[in-house]
N, C-alpha and C positions, 0 to 999 in steps of 0.2 A: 499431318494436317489437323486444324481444329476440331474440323467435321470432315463430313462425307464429300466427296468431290459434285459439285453441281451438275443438275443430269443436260443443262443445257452444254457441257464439256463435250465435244468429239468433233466427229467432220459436220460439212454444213453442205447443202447442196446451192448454195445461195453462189451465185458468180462474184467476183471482187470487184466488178464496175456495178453494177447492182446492188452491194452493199455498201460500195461509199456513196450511193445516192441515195440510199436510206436512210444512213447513218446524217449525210449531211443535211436532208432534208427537217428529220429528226429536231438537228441542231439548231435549223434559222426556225421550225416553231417551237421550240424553248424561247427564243427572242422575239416570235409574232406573238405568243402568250405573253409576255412583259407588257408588249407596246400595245396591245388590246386593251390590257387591265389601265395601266399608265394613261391612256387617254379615254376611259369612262368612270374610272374613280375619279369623284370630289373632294378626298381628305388629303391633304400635302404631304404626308406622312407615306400614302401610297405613290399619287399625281406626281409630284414632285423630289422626294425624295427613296422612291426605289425599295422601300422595304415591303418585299413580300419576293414569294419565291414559287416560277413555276416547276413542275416534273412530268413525264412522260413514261410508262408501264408498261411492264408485258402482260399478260394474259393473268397471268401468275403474280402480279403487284408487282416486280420487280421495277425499281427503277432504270430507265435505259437511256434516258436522259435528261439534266435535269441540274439539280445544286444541292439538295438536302437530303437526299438519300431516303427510301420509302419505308412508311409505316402502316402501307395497307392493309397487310395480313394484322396488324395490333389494333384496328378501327373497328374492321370488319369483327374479330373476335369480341369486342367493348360492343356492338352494337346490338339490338334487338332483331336482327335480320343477316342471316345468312349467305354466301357468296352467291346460291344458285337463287338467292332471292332478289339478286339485279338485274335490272331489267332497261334496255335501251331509254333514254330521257331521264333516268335518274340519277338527282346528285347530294351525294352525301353532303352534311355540316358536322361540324365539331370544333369547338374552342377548347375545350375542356383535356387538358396538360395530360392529365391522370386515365381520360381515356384511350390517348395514344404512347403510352408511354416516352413523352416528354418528345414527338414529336415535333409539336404547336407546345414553345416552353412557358410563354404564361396567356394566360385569360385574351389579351387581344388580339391574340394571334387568331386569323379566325381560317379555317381549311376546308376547302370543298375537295369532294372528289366523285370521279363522274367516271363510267363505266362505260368503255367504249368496245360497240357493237358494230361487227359487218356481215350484214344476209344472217341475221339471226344468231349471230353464233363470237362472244366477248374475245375480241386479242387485242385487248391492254384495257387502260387506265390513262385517265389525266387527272391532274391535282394541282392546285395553286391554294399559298395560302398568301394572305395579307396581314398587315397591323392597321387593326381599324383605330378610329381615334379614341373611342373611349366602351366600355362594357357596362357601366356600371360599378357599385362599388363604392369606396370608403372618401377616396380624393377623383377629380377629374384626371381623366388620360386612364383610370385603374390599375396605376402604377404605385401604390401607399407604399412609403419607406418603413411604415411602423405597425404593419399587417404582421397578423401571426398564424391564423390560418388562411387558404385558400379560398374562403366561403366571404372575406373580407377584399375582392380582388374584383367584383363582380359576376354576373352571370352568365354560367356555364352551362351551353349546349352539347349533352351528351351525343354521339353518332347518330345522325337520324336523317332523312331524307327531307330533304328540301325541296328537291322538285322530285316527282314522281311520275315517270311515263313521261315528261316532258311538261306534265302542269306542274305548276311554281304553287307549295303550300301557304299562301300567304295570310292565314291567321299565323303562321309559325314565324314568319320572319318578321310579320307588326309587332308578335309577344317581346319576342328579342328582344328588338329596333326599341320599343316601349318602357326596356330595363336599362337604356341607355340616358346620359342626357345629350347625344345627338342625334337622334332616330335619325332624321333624312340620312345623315351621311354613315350610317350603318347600313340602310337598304340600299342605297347607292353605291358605295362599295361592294357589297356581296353579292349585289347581281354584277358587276365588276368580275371579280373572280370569278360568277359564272360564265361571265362570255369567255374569259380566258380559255377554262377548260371546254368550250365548244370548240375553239380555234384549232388545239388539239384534236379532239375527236373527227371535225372534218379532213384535217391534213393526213391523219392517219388513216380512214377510211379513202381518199384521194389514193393514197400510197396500193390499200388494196386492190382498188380499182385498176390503178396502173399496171403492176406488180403482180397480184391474186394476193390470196389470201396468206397460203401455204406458202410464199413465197416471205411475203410480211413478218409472220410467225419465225419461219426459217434465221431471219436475218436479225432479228430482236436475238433470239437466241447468240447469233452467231456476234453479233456487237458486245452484248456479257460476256463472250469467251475471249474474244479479242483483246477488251479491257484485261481480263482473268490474266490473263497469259503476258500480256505488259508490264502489269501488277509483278506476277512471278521475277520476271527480269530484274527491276527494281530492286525488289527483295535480296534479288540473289547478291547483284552486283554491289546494293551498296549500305544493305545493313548487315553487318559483321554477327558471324553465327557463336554463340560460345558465352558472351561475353553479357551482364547485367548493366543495366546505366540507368542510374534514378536525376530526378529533382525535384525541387520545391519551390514554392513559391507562395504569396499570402496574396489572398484579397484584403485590403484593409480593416473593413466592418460591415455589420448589416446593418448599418441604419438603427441602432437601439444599444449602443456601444460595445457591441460583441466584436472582438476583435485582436489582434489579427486575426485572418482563416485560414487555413495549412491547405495545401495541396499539393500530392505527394503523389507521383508516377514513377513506375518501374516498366522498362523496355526491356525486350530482350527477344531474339530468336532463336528458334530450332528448326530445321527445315528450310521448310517453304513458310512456316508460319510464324507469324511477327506478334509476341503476345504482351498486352499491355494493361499493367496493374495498378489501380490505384490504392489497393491497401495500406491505409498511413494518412490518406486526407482524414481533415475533420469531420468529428458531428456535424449533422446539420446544426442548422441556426434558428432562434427565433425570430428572425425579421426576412424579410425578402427576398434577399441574395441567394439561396438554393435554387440550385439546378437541377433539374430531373433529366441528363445527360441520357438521350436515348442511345441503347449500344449501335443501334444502326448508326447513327449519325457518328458518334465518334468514329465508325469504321472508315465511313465517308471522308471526314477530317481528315485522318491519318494517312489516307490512298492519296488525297488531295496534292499533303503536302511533300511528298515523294513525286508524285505527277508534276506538281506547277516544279519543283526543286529541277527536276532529271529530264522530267519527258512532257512536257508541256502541251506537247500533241495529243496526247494521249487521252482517251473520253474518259469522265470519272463518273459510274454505275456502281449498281450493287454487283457486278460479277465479281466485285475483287472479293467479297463478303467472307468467304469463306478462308483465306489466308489471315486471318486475323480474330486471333481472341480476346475480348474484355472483360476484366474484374474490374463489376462495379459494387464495393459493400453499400447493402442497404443500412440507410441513417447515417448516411455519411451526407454533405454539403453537395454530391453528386448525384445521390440516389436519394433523396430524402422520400421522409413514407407521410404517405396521405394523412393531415390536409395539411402539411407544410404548406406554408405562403411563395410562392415562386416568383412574385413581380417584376423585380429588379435584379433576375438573374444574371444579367449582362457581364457585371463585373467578376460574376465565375465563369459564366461562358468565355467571355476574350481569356481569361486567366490562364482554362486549359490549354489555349491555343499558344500561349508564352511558354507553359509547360511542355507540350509537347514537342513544340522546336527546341524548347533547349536540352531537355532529353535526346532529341536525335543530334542536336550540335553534338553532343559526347560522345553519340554511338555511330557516328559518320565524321570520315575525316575532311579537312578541308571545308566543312559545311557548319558553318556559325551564324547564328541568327541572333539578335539582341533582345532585348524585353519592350513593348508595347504598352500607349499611354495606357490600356489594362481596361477597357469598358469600352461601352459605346454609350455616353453621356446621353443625357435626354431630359428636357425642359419642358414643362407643362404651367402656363402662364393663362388663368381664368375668372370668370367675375362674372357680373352685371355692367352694363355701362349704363351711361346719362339718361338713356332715352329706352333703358326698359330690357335692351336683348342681352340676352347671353351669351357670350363668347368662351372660347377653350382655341387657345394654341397648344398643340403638339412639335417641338423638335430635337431631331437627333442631334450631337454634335461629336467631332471626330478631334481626331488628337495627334501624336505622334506616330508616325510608322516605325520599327527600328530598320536599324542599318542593316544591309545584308550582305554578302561577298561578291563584291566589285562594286559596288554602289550604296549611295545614300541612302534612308528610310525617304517616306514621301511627310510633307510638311501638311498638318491638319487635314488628314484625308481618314476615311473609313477602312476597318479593317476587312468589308465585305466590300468584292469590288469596283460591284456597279451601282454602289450609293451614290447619291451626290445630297448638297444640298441644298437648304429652301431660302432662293433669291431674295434678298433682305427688300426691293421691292413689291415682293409677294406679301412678307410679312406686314410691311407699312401698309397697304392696298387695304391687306382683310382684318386684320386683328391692332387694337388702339394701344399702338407701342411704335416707336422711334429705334433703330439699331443706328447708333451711334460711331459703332468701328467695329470691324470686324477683320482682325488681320494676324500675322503670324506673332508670336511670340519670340523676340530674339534669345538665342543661348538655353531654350529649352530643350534642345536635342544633343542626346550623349555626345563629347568631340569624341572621336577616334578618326583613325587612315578614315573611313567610310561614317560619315555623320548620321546619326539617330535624327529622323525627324519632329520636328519642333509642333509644339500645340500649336494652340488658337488662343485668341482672347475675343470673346464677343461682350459687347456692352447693349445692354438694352433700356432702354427709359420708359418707363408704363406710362402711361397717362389715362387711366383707368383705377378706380379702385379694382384688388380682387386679393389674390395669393399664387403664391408658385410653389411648385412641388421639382425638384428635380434628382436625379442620384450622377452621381460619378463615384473615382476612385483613385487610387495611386497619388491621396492626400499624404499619406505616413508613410508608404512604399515608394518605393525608387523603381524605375523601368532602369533594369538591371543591362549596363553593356556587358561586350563579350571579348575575351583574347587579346586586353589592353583596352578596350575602349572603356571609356567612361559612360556612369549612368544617366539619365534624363534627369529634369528637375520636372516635381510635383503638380500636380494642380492647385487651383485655388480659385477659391468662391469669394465675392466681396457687397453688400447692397450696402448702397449711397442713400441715406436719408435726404429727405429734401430738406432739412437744416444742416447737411453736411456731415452729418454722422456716420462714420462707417460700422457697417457689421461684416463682422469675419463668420462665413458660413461653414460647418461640417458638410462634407463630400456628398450628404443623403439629406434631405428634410423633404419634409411637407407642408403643404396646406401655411406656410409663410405668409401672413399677412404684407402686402404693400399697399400705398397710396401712389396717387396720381404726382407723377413728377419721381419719384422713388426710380435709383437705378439700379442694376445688377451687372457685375462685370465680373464673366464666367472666361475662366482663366483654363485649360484642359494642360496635362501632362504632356511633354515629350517622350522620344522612344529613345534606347538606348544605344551608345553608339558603338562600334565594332572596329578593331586593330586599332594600334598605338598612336594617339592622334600625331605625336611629332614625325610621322612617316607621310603624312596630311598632306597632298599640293600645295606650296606657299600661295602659287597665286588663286587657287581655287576660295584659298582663307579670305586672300583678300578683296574677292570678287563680292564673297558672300558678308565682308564689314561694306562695302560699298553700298548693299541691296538691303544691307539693315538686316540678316538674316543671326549676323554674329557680331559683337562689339569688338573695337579695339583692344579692350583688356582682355577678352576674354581668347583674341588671337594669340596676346602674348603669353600670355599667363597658362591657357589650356594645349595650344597649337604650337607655341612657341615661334610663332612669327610675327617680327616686328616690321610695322609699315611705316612709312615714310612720304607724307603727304599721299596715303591710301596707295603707295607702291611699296614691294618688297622691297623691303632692303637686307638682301644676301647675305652680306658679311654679318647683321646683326642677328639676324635669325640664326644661323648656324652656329652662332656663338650662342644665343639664346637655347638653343634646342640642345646643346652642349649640357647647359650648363645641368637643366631642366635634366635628362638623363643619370647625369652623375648626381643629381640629387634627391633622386626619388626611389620609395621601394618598386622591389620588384612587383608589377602588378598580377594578381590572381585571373584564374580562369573568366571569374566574370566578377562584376565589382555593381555591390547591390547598395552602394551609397552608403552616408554616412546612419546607418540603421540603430538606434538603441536595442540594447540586450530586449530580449522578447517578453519578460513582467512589465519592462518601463514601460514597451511600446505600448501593452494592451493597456497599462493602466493610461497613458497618454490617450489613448482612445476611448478609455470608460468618463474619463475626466471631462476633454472635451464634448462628450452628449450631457455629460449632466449640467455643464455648466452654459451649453447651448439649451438647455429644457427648465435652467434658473431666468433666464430672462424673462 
């Protein structure tokens, strides 16, 4: 094994109806923290669109339930105060990347953590973080595409106590709120997160009540070994021991024409232990896109996707922690060293997550996953209006799922799963912009047997002076299908001059000037699709030309089904799919579109910045 086997490992005296009522209890406040925070934040960002993430601890930091896997023990060590220095009513803060080692991955991410006490005596933790709207910083949202340090990203709260004993320091949260340009909805939001982790703190002290204390203790324990030992199964049964599997994959640019970005994983086991390398990704970058990939979390990710793959029931904790080890070289695009700019890390964070499944598609048989529109897009649209106020919209926007085995990818949804997003009568209500249409993009999603899901296109109309700032990705890269299927087609950016002019936008800008009437029609990538599309249901093909999901040509032409007043027609298809067989090559493991040799692509990429920074 990596390490030392975990001392929470052996028998438990905890009863098994007793700890699945722990465990389950556990689980619905991880979701009463959601819906605590979700209905006392005011930013859409939080309210409306779901980004932020509770967790639940043992005594010990660990995570015991939760989504992001814990970095208590790396806070507490950043901080000016020691373990035995918490005390019942206080709750830490921290935005600051570099203090948790890339727990909270850039500036807005903002994290409490609260220490939770029963009869004197700490058995556990809660922590919830959010994405507030904005920090401060170079552009609104504190997202800059064209940041080079971190100190350009806004202001960072190193670990320090926010409420103390149960008072709330509020010279310290005005300071903050005061470096923002939305203070309300920064103190608004993070007394948010604070009630979250109270919701925790009372359900678990409930627990002790009920339960004891020793009992409580007992069962955290015994939930880490449960996971532990599920994990082990996994491992045994369905990653192959012996044997090495790499891939790669590029994030496009950082936003300053640096580009492609290599990211390069090596799998492989021994044991019990699943060890995983990234030696071979790039340097970091000088623009935003670095990632400070915490190892916890990637261990998280990887347990994840073995759990949601095989055993879906199964709770995903730090107990697995120990069956898995990371190589992260520092100064790479994964470990980048202080003060790399980390903003717009997204388009490496989703990246990893393509890379890692299709590393495991190679080293698991039977189990193929395609490539992903590759980010989590995000639009930030701000000004002055007519009559003096200031506005700042924040949003996320989602893209292609890929195909998976037995089934489709999902059409413009997020690759986290309880995103959603912000009802286009929300955005008309609060902020002075029109969404025009908002709907799937036909034929963006890989064909194969099991189709890659399709973008989005959203069209927005300002009617406002101000600027927009937004990143995406998977402009110059293809979301690569898998085992015959084909790849996704690209994104793309377009703003409509109100004299009718179009401008073709790179995947990252900033601080874009628009006028009132000016439109943007933000186009998001597909994912890629999985097995031979001519193996496809004819009538599935044609359900999905009916609903507008896929055209006619591209039935015949990709699917090789032809319709006939919007019905299959059998004999023609079969002759189509025919013919389509015997005349095409054999297709490769996976097929990364039509990609230029790697000098064109990057000069293709240096070219288009500089010739988007000559306007």
């Amino acid at each position: 094994m990596s390490s030392e086997t975990p001392e929470f490992v052996g028998d438990h005296d905890v009863d098994p109806t007793t700890l699945d009522i722990i465990e389950s209890t556990l689980e619905n406040t991880r979701y009463e923290m959601d819906r605590v925070l979700e209905t006392t934040a005011i930013s859409p960002v939080i309210r409306e669109q779901s980004d932020q993430f509770p967790l639940i601890a043992d005594r010990h930091g660990r995570m015991v339930m939760g989504q992001f896997g814990s970095a208590i023990d790396t806070i507490i060590e950043n901080a000016s105060f020691d373990w035995d220095d918490l005390e019942e009513g206080d709750v830490v803060a921290t935005n600051d990347p570099y203090s948790c080692a890339g727990a909270v991955s850039h500036t807005p991410d903002m994290l409490l953590l609260r220490p939770i006490f029963y009869e004197g005596e700490r058995v556990g933790f809660s922590s919830q973080w959010g994405n507030l709207m904005d920090v401060g910083g170079k552009t609104p949202g504190s997202m800059p595409v064209q940041a080079t340090t971190v100190f350009e990203e806004g202001v960072r709260l190193p670990p320090v106590k926010l409420y103390e004993a149960g008072d709330l320091d509020e010279e310290l949260l005005a300071t903050f709120a005061h470096n923002t340009r939305l203070p309300e909805h920064a103190e608004a939001d993070i007394k948010a997160l604070a009630a979250g982790t109270k919701t925790a703190e009372e359900r678990v002290q409930e627990l002790c009540d009920r339960f004891g204390r020793e009992t409580y203790l007992d069962a955290c324990d015994a939930i880490l070994d449960r996971t532990r030992d599920g994990m082990i199964d996994l491992i045994e049964e369905f990653v192959p021991e012996g044997e090495r599997y790499t891939f790669e994959d590029y994030v496009d640019d950082d936003g300053m024409g640096n580009g492609p970005i290599k990211l390069h994983l090596e799998i492989y086991r021994e044991g019990e232990t699943v060890y995983l390398d990234w030696t071979g990704t790039d340097e970091q970058v000088p623009g935003t896109v670095n990632f400070l990939l915490n190892e916890k979390m990637f261990k998280m990710f990887t347990g994840v996707f073995l759990i949601m793959a095989f055993d879906p029931l199964l709770t995903f904790n730090d107990g697995y922690y120990d069956l898995f080890e990371v190589t992260l070289p520092e100064g790479t695009v994964v470990q980048p060293e202080y003060p790399a700019a980390l903003g717009n890390r997204l388009p490496m964070m989703a990246r990893q997550f393509d890379v890692l499944q299709a590393t495991f598609s190679k080293l698991i048989d039977q189990f193929s996953v395609a490539g992903s529109y590759g980010t989590s897009p995000n639009l930030v649209y701000a000004g002055t209006d007519s009559d003096g106020n200031q506005f700042q919209m924040l949003e996320i926007l989602y893209g292609g799922i890929p195909a998976r085995p037995g089934g489709d990818g999902l059409d413009g949804h997020s690759w986290w799963p309880l995103f959603r997003t912000v009802p286009a009568e929300y955005q008309e209500a609060y902020y002075p912009l029109t969404i025009d249409e908002y709907s799937t993009r036909e034929d963006t999603g890989g064909p194969g047997e099991f189709r890659g899901g399709h973008g989005i296109t959203k069209v927005y109309t300002f009617e406002e002076d101000g600027a927009i700032t937004f990143q995406d990705d998977r402009a110059h890269t293809y979301p690569w299908g898998v085992d015959g299927g084909t790849h996704g087609q690209t994104s793309e950016k377009t703003l409509i001059r109100t004299d009718g002019t179009e401008e073709s936008l790179p995947s990252k800008v900033e601080n874009v000037a628009v006028e009132a009437g000016d439109r943007l029609v933000f186009r998001t990538a597909g994912g890629g699709g999985l097995g031979d599309p001519l193996d496809r249901d004819p009538s599935v093909v044609a359900e999905e030309v009916r609903r507008g999901l896929v055209t006619e040509d591209a039935a015949r032409e990709s699917y090789g089904v032809v319709l006939d007043d919007g019905n299959v027609d059998e004999d023609a298809t079969a002759d189509r799919r025919e013919t389509l067989r015997s005349s095409r090559q054999e297709p490769g493991e996976f097929d990364y579109g039509p990609l230029p040799e790697y000098d064109d692509l990057a000069e293709d990429i240096a070219e288009e910045r500089r010739e988007f920074e000559r306007r």
